[in-house]
C-alpha positions in Angstrom: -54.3 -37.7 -7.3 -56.8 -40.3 -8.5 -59.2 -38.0 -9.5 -56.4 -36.2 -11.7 -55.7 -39.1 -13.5 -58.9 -39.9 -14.4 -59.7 -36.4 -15.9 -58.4 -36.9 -19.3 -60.6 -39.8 -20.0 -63.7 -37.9 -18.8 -62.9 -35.6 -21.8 -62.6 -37.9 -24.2 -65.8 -39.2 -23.3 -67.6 -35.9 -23.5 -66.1 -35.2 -27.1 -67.7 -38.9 -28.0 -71.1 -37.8 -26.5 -71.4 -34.8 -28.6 -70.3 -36.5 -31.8 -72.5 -38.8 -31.3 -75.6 -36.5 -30.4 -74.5 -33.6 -33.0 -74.2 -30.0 -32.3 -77.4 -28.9 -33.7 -80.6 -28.2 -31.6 -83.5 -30.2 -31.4 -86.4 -29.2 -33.9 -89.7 -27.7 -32.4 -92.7 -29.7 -33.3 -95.3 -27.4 -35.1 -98.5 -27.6 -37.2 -96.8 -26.6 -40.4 -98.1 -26.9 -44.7 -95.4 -29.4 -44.8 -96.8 -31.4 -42.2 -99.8 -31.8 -43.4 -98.8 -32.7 -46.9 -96.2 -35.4 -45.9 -97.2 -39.3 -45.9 -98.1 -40.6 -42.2 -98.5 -44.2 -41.3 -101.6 -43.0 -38.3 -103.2 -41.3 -40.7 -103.5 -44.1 -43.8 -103.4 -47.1 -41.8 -104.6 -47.0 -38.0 -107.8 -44.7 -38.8 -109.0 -46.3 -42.2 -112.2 -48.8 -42.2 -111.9 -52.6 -42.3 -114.3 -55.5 -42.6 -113.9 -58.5 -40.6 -113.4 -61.8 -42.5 -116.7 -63.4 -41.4 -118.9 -65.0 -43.5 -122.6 -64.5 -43.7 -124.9 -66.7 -41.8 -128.0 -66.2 -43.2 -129.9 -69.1 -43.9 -130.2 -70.2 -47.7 -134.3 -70.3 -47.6 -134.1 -66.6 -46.6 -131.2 -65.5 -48.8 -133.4 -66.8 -51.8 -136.6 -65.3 -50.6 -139.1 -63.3 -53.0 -139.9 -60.3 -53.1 -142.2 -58.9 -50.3 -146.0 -58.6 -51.1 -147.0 -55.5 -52.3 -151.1 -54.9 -54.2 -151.0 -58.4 -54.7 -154.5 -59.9 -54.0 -154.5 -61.8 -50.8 -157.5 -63.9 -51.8 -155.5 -65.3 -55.3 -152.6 -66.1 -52.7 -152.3 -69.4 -50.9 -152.9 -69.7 -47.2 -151.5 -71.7 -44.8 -153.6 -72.0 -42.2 -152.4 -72.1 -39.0 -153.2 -71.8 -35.0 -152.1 -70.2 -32.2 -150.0 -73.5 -30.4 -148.0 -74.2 -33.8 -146.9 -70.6 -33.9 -145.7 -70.7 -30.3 -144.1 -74.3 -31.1 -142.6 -73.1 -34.3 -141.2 -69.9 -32.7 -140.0 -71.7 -29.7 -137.8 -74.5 -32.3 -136.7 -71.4 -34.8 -133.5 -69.9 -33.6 -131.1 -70.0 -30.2 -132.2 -65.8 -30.1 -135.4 -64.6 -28.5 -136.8 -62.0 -30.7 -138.5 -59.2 -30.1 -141.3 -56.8 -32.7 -138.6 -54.2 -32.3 -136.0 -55.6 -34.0 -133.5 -54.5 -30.7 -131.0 -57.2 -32.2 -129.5 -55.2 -34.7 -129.0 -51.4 -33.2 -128.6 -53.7 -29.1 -127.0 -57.5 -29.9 -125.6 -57.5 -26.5 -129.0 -56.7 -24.9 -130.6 -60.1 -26.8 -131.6 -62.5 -24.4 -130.6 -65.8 -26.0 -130.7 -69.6 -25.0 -126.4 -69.9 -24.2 -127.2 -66.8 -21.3 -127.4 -69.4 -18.9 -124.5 -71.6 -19.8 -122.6 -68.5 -20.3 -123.1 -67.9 -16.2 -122.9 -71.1 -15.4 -119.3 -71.5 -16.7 -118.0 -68.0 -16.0 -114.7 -68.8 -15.3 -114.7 -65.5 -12.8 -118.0 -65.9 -11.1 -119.5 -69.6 -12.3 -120.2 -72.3 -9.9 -117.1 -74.3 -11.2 -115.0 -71.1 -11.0 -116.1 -70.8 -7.2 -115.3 -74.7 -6.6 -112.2 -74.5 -7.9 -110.7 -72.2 -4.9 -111.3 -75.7 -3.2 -108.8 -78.0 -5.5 -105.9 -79.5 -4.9 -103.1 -77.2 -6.2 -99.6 -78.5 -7.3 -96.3 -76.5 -8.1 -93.2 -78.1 -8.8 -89.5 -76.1 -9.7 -86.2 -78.0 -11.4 -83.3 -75.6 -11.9 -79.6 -76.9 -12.7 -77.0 -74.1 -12.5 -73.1 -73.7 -12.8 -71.4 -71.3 -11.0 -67.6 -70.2 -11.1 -66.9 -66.7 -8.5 -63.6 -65.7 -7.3 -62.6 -65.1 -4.0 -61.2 -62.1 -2.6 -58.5 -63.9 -0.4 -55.0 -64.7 0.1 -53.5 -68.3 -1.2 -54.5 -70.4 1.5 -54.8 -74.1 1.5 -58.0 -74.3 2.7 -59.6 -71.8 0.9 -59.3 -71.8 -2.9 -59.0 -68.8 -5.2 -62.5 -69.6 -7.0 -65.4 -71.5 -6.2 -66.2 -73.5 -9.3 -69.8 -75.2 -7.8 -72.6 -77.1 -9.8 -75.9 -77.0 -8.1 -79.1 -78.1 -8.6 -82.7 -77.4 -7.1 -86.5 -79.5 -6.9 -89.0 -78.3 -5.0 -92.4 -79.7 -5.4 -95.6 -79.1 -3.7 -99.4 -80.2 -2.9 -102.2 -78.3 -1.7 -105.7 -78.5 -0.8 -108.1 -75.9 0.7 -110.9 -77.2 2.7 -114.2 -75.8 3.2 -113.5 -74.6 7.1 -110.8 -72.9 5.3 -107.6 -75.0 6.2 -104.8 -75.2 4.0 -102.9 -78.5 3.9 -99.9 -78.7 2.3 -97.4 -81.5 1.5 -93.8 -80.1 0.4 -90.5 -82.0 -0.5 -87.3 -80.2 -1.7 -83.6 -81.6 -2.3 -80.9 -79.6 -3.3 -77.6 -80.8 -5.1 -74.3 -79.3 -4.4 -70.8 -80.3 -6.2 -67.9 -77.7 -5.0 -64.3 -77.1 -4.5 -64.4 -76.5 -0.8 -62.0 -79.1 1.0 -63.4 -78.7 4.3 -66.6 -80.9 2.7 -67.2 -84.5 3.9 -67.8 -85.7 0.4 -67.4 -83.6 -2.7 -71.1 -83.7 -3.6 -74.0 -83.9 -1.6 -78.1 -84.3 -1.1 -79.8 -82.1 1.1 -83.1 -82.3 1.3 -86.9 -82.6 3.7 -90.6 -83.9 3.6 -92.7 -81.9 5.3 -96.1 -81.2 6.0 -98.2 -78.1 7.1 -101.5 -77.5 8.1 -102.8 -73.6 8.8 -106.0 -73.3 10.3 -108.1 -69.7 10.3 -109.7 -69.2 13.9 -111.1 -65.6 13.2 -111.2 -64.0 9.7 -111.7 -66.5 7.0 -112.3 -69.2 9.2 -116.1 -71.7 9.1 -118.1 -73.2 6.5 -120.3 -70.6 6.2 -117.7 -67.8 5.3 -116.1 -70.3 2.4 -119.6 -71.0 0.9 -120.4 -67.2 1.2 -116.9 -65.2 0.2 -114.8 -68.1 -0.8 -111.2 -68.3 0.4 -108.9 -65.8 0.0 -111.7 -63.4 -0.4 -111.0 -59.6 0.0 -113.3 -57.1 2.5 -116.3 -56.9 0.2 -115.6 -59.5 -2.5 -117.8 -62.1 -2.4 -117.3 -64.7 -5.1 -118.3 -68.2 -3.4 -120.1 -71.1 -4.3 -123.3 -70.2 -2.7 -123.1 -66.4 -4.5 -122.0 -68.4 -7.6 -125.1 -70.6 -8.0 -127.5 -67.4 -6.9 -126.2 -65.5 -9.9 -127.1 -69.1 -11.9 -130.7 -69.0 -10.7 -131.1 -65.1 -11.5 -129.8 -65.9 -15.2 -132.4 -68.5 -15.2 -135.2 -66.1 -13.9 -134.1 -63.6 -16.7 -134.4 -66.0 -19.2 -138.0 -67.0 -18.1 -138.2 -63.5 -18.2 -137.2 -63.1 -21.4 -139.1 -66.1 -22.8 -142.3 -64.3 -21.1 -141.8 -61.4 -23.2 -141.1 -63.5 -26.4 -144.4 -65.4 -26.2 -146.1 -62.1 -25.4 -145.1 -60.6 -28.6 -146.2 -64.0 -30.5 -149.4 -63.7 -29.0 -149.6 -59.9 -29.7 -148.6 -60.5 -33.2 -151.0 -63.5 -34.1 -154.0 -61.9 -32.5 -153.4 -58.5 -34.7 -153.0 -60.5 -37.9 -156.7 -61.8 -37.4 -157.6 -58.5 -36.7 -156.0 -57.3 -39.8 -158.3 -60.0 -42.1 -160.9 -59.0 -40.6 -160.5 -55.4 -40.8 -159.4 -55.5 -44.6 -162.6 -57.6 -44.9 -164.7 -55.0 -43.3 -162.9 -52.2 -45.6 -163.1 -54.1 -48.7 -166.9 -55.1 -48.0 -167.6 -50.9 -47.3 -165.7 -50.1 -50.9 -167.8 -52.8 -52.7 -171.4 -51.7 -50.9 -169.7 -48.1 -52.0 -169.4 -49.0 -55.8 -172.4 -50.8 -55.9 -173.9 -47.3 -54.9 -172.0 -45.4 -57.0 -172.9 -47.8 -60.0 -176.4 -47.2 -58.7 -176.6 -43.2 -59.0 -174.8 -43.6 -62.7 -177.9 -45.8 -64.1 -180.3 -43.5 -62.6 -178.3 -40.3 -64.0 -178.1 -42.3 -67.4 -182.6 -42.2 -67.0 -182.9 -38.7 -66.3 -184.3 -40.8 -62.8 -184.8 -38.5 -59.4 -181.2 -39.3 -57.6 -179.2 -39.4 -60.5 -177.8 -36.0 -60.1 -174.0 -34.5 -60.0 -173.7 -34.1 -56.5 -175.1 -37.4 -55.5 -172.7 -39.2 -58.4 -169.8 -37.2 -56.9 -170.4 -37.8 -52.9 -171.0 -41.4 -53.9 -167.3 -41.7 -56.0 -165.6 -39.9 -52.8 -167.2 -42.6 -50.8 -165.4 -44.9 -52.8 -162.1 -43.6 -53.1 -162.6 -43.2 -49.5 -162.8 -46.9 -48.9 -160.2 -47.7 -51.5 -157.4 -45.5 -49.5 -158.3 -47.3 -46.5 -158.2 -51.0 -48.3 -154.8 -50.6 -49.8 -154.0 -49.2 -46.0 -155.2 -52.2 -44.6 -153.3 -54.3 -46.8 -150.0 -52.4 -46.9 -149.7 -50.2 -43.9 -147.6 -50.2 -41.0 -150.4 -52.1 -39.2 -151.8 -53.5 -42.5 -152.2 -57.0 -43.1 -149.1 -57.5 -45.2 -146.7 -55.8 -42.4 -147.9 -57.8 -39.6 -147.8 -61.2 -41.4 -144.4 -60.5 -41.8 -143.8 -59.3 -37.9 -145.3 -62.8 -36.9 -142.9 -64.6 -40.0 -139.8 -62.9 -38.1 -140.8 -64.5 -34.2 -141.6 -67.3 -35.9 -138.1 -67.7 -37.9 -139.6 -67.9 -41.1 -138.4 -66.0 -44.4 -139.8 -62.8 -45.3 -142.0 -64.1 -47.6 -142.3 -68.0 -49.1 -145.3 -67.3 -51.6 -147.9 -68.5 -48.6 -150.4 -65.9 -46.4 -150.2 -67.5 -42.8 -153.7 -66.9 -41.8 -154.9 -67.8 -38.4 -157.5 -70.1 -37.4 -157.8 -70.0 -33.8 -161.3 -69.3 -32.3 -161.5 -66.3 -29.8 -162.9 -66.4 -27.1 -166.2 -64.7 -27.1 -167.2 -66.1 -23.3 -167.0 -64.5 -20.2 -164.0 -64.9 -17.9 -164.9 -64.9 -14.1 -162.1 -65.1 -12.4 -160.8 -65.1 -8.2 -158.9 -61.9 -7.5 -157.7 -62.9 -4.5 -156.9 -66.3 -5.9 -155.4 -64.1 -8.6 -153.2 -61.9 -6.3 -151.7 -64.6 -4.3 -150.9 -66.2 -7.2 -149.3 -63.1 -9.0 -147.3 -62.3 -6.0 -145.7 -66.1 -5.9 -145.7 -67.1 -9.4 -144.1 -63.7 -10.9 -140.4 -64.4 -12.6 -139.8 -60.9 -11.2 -140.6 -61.4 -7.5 -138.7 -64.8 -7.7 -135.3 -62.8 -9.4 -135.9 -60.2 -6.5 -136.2 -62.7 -4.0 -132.7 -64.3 -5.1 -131.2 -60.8 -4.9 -132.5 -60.5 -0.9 -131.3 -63.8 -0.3 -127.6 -63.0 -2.0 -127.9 -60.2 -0.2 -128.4 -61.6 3.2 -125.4 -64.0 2.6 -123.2 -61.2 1.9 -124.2 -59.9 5.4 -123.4 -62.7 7.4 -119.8 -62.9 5.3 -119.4 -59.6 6.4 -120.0 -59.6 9.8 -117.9 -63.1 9.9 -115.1 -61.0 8.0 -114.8 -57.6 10.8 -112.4 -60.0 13.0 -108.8 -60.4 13.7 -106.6 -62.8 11.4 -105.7 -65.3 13.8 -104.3 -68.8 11.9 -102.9 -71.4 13.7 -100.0 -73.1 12.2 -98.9 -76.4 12.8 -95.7 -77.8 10.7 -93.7 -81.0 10.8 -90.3 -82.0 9.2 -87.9 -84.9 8.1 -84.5 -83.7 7.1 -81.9 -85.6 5.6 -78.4 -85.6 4.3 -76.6 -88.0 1.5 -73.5 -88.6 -0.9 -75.9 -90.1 -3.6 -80.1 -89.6 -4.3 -80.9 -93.2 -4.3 -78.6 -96.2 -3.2 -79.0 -99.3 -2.3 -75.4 -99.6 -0.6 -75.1 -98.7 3.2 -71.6 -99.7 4.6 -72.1 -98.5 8.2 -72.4 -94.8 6.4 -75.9 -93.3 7.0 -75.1 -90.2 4.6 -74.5 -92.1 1.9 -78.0 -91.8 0.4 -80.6 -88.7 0.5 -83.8 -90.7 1.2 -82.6 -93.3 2.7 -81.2 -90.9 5.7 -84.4 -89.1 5.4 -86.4 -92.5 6.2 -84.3 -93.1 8.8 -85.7 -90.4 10.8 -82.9 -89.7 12.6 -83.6 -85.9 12.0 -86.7 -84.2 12.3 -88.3 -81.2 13.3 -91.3 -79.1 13.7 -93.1 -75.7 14.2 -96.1 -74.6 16.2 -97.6 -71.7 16.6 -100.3 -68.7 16.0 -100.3 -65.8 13.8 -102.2 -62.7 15.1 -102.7 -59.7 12.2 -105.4 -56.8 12.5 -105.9 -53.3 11.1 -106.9 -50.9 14.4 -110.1 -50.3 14.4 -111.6 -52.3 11.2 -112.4 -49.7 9.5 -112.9 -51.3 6.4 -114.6 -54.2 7.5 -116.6 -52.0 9.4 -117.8 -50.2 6.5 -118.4 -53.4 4.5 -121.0 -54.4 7.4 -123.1 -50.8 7.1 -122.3 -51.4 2.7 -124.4 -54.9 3.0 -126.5 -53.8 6.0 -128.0 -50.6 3.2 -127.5 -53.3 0.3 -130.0 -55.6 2.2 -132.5 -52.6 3.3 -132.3 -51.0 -0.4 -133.3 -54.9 -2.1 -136.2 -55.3 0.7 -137.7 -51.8 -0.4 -137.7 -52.9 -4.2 -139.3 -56.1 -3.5 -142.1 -54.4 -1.4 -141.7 -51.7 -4.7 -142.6 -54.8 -6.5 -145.6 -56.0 -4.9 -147.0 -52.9 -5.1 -146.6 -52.6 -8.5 -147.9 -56.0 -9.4 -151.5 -55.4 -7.6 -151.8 -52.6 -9.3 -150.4 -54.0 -13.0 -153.0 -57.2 -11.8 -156.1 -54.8 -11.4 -155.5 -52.9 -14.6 -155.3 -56.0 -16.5 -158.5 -57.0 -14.7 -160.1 -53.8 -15.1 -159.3 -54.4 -19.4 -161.1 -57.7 -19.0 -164.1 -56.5 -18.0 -163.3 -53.6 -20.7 -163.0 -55.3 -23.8 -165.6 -57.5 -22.8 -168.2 -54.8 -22.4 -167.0 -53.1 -25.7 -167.2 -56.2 -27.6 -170.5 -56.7 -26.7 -171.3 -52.6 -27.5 -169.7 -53.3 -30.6 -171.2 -56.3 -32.0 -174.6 -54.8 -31.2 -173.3 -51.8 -32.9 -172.9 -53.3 -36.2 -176.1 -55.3 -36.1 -177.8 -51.9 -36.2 -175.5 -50.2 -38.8 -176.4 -53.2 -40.7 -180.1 -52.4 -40.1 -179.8 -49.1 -41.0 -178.0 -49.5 -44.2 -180.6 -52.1 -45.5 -183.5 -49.3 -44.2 -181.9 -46.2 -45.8 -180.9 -48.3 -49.4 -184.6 -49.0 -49.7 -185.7 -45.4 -48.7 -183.0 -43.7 -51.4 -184.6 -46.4 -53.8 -187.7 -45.0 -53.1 -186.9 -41.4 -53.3 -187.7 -40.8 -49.6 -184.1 -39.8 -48.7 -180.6 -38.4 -49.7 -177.6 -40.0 -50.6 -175.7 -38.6 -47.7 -177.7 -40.7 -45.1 -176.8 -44.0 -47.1 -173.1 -43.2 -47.7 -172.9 -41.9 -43.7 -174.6 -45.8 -42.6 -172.1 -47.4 -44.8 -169.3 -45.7 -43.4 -170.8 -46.3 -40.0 -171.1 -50.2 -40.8 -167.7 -50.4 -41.8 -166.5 -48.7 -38.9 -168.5 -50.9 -36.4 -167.1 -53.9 -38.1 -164.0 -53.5 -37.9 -164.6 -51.7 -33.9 -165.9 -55.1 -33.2 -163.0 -57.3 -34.0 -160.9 -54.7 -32.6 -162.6 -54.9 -29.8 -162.5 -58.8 -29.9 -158.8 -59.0 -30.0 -158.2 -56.5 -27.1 -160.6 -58.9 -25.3 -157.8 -62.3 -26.3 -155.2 -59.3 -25.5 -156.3 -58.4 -22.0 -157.0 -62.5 -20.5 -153.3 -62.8 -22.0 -152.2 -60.0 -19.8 -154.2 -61.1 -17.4 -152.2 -64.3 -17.1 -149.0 -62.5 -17.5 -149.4 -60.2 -14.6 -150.9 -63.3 -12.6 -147.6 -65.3 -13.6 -149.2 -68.1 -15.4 -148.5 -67.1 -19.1 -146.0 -69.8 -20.0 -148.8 -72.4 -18.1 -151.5 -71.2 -20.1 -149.6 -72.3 -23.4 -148.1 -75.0 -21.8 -145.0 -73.6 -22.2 -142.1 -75.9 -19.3 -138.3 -74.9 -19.2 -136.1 -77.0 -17.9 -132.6 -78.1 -18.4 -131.2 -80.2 -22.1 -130.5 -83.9 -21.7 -126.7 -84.5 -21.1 -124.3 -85.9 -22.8 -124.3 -89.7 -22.6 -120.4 -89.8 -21.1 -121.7 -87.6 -18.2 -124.2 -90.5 -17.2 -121.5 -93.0 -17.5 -119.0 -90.7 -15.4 -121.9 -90.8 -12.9 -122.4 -94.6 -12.6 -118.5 -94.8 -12.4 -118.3 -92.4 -9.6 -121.4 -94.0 -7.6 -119.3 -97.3 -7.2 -116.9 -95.5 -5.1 -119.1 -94.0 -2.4 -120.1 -95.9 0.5 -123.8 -94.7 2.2 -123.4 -93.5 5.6 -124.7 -95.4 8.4 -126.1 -92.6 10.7 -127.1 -90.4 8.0 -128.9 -88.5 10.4 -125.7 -87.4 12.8 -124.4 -85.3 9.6 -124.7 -81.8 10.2 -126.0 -80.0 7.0 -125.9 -76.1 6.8 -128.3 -73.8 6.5 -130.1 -74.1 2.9 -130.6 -71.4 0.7 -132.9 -72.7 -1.9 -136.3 -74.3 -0.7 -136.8 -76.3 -3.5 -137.5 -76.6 -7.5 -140.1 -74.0 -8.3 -143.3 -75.8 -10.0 -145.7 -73.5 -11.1 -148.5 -75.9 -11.4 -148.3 -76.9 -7.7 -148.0 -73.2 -6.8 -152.0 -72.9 -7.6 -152.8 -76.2 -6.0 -152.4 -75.0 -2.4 -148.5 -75.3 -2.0 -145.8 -73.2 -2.5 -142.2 -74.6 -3.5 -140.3 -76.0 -0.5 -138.1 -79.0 0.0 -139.2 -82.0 2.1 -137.9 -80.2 5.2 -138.3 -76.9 5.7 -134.7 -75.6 6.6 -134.3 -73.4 9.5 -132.7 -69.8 9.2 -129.2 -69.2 10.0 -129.7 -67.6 13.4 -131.9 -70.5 14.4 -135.9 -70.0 15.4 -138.8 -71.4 13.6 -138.6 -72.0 10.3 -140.5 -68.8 7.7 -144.0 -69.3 7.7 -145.2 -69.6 3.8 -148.8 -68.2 3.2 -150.7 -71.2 1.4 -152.4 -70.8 -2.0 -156.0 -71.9 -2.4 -155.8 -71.2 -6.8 -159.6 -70.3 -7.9 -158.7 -68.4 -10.3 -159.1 -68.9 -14.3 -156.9 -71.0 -16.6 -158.4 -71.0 -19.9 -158.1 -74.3 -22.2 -156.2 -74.1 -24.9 -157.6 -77.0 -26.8 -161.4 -75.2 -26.2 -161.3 -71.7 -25.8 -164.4 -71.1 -25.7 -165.3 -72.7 -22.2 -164.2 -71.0 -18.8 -163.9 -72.2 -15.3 -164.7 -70.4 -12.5 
């Protein structure tokens, strides 16, 4: 009968629904003409091309730059002399950006090594140090909420039961917490709740419920120790590993790939300097072959004027080639892609400086033309300690060996113990200084009392079957270890050889430069002999034009050969790790701020000194010490003032000692060379 009665409205409701949705059926989507020709907000909008409203940086000296240097004369143009220590100082102050010669900023910005890289790790607020400590502060949560709330009851007209509950209520909760480094959580917690309702059967109308209490949870298995906090960090899943000890390893490899990067940046300084000398002297070698070549073709056009034997066509005509010859090769030499113009302005970009200021930098350093002798196994130890690379790899084993022992500490049981203590208390009012034999009539004055307390004790036991997963995270940093071991050994490998192919150069270019400066002393020889001989009618022009081809050649073979020679001790010192020594090149971190210092001094008053220093148990280190790389040579290798002992106990690693014979050329005389 109910269902009868209710069948009417069901129809009316149907008629509603289908005036609301209409009668007519729903249109097919298709690709038509009329599509295509309507107005659509995707199409003129979302897809169209906007610039961002960001101004231009560029700095005004290079925004009002001249034009670049063209057939301009380089000898009318004025030259700032300059050596190869003011370069490396100016490009080191220039810009916050290490450059490269292949211009990688513009097509690869996020691939620029730049000064903020470290800072930026640092204060990762994922995987920083300070992101990792902050799993250990103090954490506080705190809830108000007021409500007001008016239900009826589904009963009969009782006295002691009323029709509706009219209740105002109120809730505080607040909390402190603190994680400590074995991994306990300790938490302080007080909540009072406020209740005003109808119900007779109440002692007093309104009341104050409330507790303090404390809890501590201790990890005995999974999560629990020093070592797993400093590793994983708390609350760490199977396989993350995010704590402070990861944290400041990822810190120290940012640092290693910024030496790394500033390696590669005074490399290309170097490179560039040393190939704008070369280009001087080769456009002076070109320009001296065009002017011996028109003083020869000047020559054969007086004795054609005379009617003179050697004034002939052919001769005038081999002896204008000749000169054209030389004049394609000058303007190459001055405006080439390795000409002298083009690679000034390579070493005005690592230095920072405009494209062009009216001023030829023109270096003044000497070569050096000496002998290097130098200790190769001096040399290898050296290269295998000293190399930024073998250092960054050496961080990556070490994370890498943390992350095992976190995952071997994480394939247990969760087993927490839990320990929990309570004061409960009841009152008419919050706060009140009235008692009148009532000891409900305040909250926190029955809650001091004491009278009511409890507490809780106990274990809590939680494991997947088998540990599959952590199982699998064990073998995952057991291959992660083997796989970073293999590379470093990779490493080595490829650092002797890199070390005696740069060695092999040295002795290279130093052979060729002397080949080549002989060279050229004879091709000089020979172009005085053969000028007197074609004076003389003895021989043809083709033997004179072929020597002053030759000279010109061997010239400009010699300084090439001379540069390699600066080229190949810099790689030298590169592959050997000393590079940033050899220019006297330190890193190390910016002054702080003065507040910090003061925050310092301020925090020192508080801290009493221990007085058995010596009974505190320190863990295992991971870091032996600041990394000096002039003490490296001297016989030592970077450690701390106690060699820390591995985490599974036994003697501490045996470091192979340094005895540094090799060569560190002098900056301020380069001509003189130790052996």
């Amino acid at each position: 009968m109910r269902l009868l009665r209710h069948q009417p409205m069901r129809k009316w409701l149907c008629l509603l629904l289908a005036a609301a949705t209409g009668c007519s059926p729903v249109k097919k989507f298709s690709f038509t003409d009329t599509w295509e020709s309507s107005p659509s907000y995707h199409r003129a909008v979302a897809t169209q091309i906007e610039y961002p409203s960001v101004g231009s940086c560029l700095v005004p000296e290079v925004a009002a730059a001249p034009p670049p240097l063209a057939l301009e004369n380089p000898s009318e143009l004025p030259a700032r002399n300059i050596e190869l220590n003011e370069v490396i100082r100016i490009a080191l102050r220039s810009g916050d950006v290490l450059r490269s010669l292949g211009g990688n900023v513009v097509q690869n910005a996020q691939g620029i090594t730049t000064n903020f890289d470290p800072a930026i790790t640092e204060s990762n607020p994922l995987g920083g140090v300070e992101a990792a400590l902050s799993a250990f502060d103090a954490q506080v949560s705190g809830q108000l909420f007021w409500q007001k709330n008016n239900r009826p009851n589904n009963t009969t007209f009782l006295i002691f039961q009323p029709q509706a509950l009219e209740q105002t209520a109120a809730t505080f909760n607040y909390e402190l917490s603190k994680r400590t480094a074995t991994g306990a959580t300790l938490t302080a917690r007080h909540n009072v709740l406020y209740d005003n309702n109808n119900n007779p059967a109440r002692l007093f109308p309104s009341d104050y419920t409330g507790f303090f209490e404390a809890v501590y949870r201790q990890p005995l298995l999974q999560g629990a120790g020093v070592d797993f906090n400093r590793i994983a960090g708390p609350n760490s899943g199977i396989g993350q590993y995010n704590g402070v000890l990861i944290a400041r390893i990822n810190t120290d490899i940012s640092l290693a790939d910024f030496e790394q990067g500033i390696i590669t940046f005074i490399n290309d300084v170097e490179t560039a300097y040393w190939d704008l000398y070369f280009a001087y002297h080769n456009l002076e070698a070109q320009v001296a072959g065009r002017n011996s070549a028109l003083l020869t073709w000047q020559r054969i056009k007086e004795l054609q004027k005379v009617g003179a034997r050697g004034g002939d066509a052919a001769a005038e005509a081999q002896a204008s080639s000749q000169y054209y010859l030389f004049d394609a090769q000058v303007k190459d030499a001055l405006m080439g892609g390795l000409g002298l113009y083009a690679v000034e302005q390579e070493l005005r970009y690592l230095m920072g400086l405009p494209p062009a200021d009216g001023q030829l930098l023109k270096p003044t350093s000497t070569p050096m033309e000496g002998e290097v002798i130098y200790d190769w196994y001096a040399a290898l130890n050296d290269a295998l300690l000293r190399r930024v690379e073998i250092r960054r790899q050496k961080w990556n084993i070490k994370r890498r060996e943390l992350e095992m022992i976190a995952a071997r500490l994480n394939r247990r049981p969760t087993l927490d113990f839990l320990g929990l203590y309570r004061y409960r208390g009841l009152g008419d009012d919050l706060i009140t200084t009235e008692v009148a034999g009532n000891s409900f009539r305040s909250l926190y004055q029955n809650i001091f009392d004491g009278d009511y307390q409890e507490w809780q004790a106990g274990i809590e036991l939680g494991y997947p079957v088998g540990l599959r997963q952590a199982s699998s995270a064990v073998a995952s940093a057991r291959w992660n270890l083997a796989r970073e071991q293999a590379v470093l050994r990779e490493q080595e490998l490829r650092i002797s050889h890199n070390l005696s192919n740069s060695a092999r150069q040295i002795s290279r270019s130093y052979e060729l430069m002397q080949s080549n400066f002989n060279r050229q002393a004879s091709d000089r020889k020979q172009v005085e002999a053969l000028e007197a001989r074609y004076e003389n009618g003895l021989d043809n022009i083709n033997f004179l034009l072929q020597a002053q081809q030759q000279l010109a050649t061997s010239q400009s073979s010699y300084f090439r050969a001379l540069v390699d020679y600066q080229l190949a001790l810099r790689d030298f010192h590169r592959e050997k790790g000393s590079l940033l020594h050899y220019n006297q090149i330190g890193l190390s971190e910016g002054a702080w701020p003065a507040p910090a210092y003061q925050d310092a001094i301020e925090r020192g008053r508080f801290f009493t000194p221990r007085s058995n220093p010596e009974a505190v148990q320190v863990p295992s280190s991971v870091s032996s010490g600041r990394f000096n790389p002039t003490h490296v040579g001297a016989g030592q290798v970077p450690t701390t003032s106690d060699q820390a002992v591995p985490a599974g106990g036994g003697q501490p690693d045996a470091t192979p000692q340094v005895n540094d014979e090799s060569v560190l050329m002098d900056r301020e005389n380069p001509n003189s060379a130790e052996q």
